[in-house]
Each structure stands twice: as C-alpha cells, then as structure tokens.
C-alpha positions as CSV (number, residue, x, y, z in Angstrom):
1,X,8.2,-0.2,15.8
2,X,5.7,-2.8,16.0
3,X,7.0,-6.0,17.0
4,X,4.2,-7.6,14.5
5,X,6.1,-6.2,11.9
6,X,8.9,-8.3,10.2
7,X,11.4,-6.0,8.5
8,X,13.9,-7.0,5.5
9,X,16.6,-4.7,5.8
10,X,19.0,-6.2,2.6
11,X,20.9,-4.5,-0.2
12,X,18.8,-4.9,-3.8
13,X,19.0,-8.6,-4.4
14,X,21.5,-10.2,-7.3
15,X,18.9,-12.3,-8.8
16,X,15.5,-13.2,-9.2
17,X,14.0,-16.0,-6.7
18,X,13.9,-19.1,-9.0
19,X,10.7,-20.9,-6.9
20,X,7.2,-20.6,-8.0
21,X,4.6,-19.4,-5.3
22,X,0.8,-19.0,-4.9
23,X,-0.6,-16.9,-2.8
24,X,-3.3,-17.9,-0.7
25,X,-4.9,-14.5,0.9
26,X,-5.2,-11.2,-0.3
27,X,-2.2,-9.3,0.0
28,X,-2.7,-5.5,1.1
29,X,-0.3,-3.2,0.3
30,X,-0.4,0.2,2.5
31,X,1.8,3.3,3.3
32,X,2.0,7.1,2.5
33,X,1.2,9.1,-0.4
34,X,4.7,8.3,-3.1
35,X,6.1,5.1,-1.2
36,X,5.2,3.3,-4.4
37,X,1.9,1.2,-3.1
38,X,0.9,0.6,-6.7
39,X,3.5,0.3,-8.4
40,X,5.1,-2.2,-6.5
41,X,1.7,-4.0,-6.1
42,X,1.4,-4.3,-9.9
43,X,4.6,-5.9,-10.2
44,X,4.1,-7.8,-7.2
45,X,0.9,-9.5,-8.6
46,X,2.8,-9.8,-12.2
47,X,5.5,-11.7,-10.1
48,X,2.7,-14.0,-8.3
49,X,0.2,-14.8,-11.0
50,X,-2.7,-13.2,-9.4
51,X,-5.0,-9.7,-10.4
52,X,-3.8,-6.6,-9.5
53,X,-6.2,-4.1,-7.8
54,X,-6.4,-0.4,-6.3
55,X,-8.7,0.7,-4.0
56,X,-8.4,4.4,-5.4
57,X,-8.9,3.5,-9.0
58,X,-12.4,1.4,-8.1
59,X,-13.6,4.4,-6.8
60,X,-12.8,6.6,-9.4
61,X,-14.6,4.2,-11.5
62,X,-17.2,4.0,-9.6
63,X,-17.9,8.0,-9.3
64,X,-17.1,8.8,-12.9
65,X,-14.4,11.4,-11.5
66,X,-11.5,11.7,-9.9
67,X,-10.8,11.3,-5.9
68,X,-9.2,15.2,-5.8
69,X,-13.1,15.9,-7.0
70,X,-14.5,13.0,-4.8
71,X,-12.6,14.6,-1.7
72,X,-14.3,18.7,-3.3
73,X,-17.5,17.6,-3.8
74,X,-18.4,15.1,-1.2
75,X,-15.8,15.9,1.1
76,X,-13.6,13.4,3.1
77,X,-16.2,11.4,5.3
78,X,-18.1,10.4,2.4
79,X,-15.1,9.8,0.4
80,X,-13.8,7.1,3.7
81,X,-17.4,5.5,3.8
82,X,-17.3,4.5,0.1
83,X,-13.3,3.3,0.6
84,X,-14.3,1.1,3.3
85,X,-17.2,-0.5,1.3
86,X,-15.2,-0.8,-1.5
87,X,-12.0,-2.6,0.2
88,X,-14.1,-5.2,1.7
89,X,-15.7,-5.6,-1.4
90,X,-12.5,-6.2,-3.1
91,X,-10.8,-8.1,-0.2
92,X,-14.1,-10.8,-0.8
93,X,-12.7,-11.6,-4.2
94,X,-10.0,-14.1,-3.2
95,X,-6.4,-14.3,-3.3
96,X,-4.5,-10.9,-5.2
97,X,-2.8,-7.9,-4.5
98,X,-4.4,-4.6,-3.4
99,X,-3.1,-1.4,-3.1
100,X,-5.2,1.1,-1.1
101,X,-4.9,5.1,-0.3
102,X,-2.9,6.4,1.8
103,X,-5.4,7.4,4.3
104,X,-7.2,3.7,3.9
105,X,-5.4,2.1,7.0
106,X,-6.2,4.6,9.7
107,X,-9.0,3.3,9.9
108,X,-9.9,0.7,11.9
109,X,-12.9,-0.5,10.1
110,X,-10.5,-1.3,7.3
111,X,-7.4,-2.7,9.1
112,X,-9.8,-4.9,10.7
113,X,-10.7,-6.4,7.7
114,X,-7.3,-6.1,5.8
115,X,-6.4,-8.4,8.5
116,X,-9.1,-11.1,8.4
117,X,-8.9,-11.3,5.0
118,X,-5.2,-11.8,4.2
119,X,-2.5,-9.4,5.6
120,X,-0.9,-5.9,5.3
121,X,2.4,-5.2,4.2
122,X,3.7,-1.4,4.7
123,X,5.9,0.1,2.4
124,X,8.0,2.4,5.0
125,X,9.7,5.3,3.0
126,X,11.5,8.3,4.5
127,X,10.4,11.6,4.3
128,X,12.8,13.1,2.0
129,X,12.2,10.2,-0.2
130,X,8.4,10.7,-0.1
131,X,8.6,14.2,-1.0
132,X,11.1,13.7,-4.0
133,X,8.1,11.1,-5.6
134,X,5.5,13.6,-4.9
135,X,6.3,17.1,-5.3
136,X,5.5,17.8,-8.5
137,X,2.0,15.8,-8.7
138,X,-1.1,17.6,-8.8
139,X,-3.2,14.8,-7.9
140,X,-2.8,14.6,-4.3
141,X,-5.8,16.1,-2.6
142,X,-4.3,16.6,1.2
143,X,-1.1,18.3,-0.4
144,X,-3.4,21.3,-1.8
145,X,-1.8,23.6,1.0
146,X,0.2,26.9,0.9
147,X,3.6,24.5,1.9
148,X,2.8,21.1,0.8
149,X,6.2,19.6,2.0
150,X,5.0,20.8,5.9
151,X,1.4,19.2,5.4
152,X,3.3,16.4,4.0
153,X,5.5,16.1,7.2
154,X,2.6,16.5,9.3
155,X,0.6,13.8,7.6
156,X,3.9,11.3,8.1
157,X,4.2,12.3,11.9
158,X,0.1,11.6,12.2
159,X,0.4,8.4,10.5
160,X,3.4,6.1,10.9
161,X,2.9,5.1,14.3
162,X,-0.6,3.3,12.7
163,X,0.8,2.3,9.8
164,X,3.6,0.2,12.1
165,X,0.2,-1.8,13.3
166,X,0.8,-3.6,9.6
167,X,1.4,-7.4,9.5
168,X,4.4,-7.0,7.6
169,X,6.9,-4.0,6.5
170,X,9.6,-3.5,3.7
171,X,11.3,-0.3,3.4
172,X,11.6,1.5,0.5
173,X,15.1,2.9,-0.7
174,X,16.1,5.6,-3.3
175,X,18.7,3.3,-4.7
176,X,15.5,0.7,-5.1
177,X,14.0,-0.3,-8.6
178,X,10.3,-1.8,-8.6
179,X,11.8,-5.0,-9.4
180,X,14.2,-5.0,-6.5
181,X,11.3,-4.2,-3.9
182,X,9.5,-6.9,-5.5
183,X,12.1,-9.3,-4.2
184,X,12.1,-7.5,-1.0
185,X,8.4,-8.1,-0.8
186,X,8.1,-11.7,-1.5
187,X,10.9,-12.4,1.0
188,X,8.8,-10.9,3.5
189,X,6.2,-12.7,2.3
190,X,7.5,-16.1,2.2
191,X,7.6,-15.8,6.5
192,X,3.8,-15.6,6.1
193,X,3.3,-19.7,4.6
194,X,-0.7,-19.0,5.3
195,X,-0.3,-16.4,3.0
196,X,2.5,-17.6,0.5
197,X,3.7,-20.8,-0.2
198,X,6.3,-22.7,-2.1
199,X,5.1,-24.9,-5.1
C-alpha cells in the first residue's frame, strides 16, 4: 500500500456530519470497473454543493455513441487519447467531483494532471465484491471475453498496485450504502484542508 494513501477503515457512520464544507480543488474519484466511482461521486458532489461530472459520459457525448463502440470502432489508443484531453479539459473547470474510467488512471499523463489539479481518491473494493456489481452488465468493453470473472481478476491484479499511487483511498464494503461511503469519503477528505475545508 502506498504510504500517500490515507485509509478510513470505520463501520458505516450513525449520522450525518452536521458542518458545512467547500471544496476547493477538483476532486477525482478513480478505481475498477463496479467499485461505485459514479455513484458515489454524484452523491458526493450533492453532499458538497458542487457539479458532478464523468469522464466516460463526456465522451459518449462527444462521439454520439457509446464507449463499448468507441473502444470497436476506434480501438483503445484512440479511445485513451480523447480521455486524456477530455480530463484535463474537465479538471480546468474549477472545484467539483469527477469520476473517470476505470482504465483513466494508469496513465500517467492523467494522474499527472489529476494531481496538479486537485487530488485522487480510490475507491478500493475486493474482487468478489467487484464481480457481484458487474456480472450481469453488458456495457463493459474489457469484460467481452469467454470468462469475464478471469479477465476481470486479471485486470484487478494489473491495476491496483497503480491505483495505490492515489492521494487518498476509502474502501468499499458490501454492507455499504452510497450514503454511508459518502461519509467515508468526506472524512477522508477533511485530512486534505487544501482541498476541503470547514465553513
């Protein structure tokens, strides 16, 4: 584990956190396919005041189809050339919270700027629970294999050890709702004051 990291390991909280905050950076929410980057980043941004934003969704808007056809017609370079330019684009905005693709943060162009911009939180799930959240979606383009629970496992294997590189991490529990990694999230949060202060 990274020692950059701060981890909140805590049971789901009793109650919400009665102070007001604003959030000064861009907050970046990474992690695997199914550990619950966007919805916990809407909520997050409902809980701070500020827009909500996805990576994935501003290219799909952009290309008038989906990123399962981006990745078939285009391929997957092309499809990480127009994620980076779109990131920074959306990191330039100001202070809110954006949730990027799975594959977003291996790459070092975008870390980079994830990190000069604001900072990265990781939402660390488990295996097991990653699979439960994603098995029966069709939309996952790198999951489109004969045993989509081994490419699954492989991708995890390839990938944690960069996405430990994040600023922050929370990890994600079955027994979790959205709202209770919300909480978990902003106490993070709250040990970044650059990032999140009190008012």
């Amino acid at each position: 584990m990274c020692p950059r990291s701060q981890t909140l390991r805590q049971g789901a909280a009793n109650g919400r956190d009665s102070v007001s905050y604003r959030l000064r950076k861009p907050v970046t929410v990474v992690g695997m396919m199914g550990a619950g980057k966007t919805a916990v980043g809407k909520s997050l941004a409902t809980r701070l005041g500020v827009p909500f934003l996805d990576s994935d969704a501003e290219i799909e808007a952009a290309a008038n189809m989906s990123i399962a056809e981006v990745f078939e017609r285009d391929g997957e370079a092309f499809f990480r050339d127009r994620e980076a330019e779109v990131i920074a684009r959306l990191l330039a905005t100001g202070p809110m919270v954006l949730s990027t693709g799975g594959g977003a943060f291996l790459a070092e162009r975008n870390r980079a700027a994830i990190s000069e911009a604001g900072v990265s939180i990781w939402l660390r799930a488990d295996l097991d629970l990653l699979w439960q959240r994603v098995r029966h979606k069709a939309t996952r383009p790198l999951l489109r294999t004969p045993d989509p629970r081994k490419t699954l496992g492989e991708i995890y294997a390839a990938r944690e050890h960069i996405y430990a590189l994040s600023d922050l991490a929370v990890d994600a529990d079955a027994r979790y709702s959205i709202s209770d990694m919300t909480d978990h999230v902003v106490r993070v949060l709250k040990t970044r004051p650059d990032v999140l202060e009190a008012r």
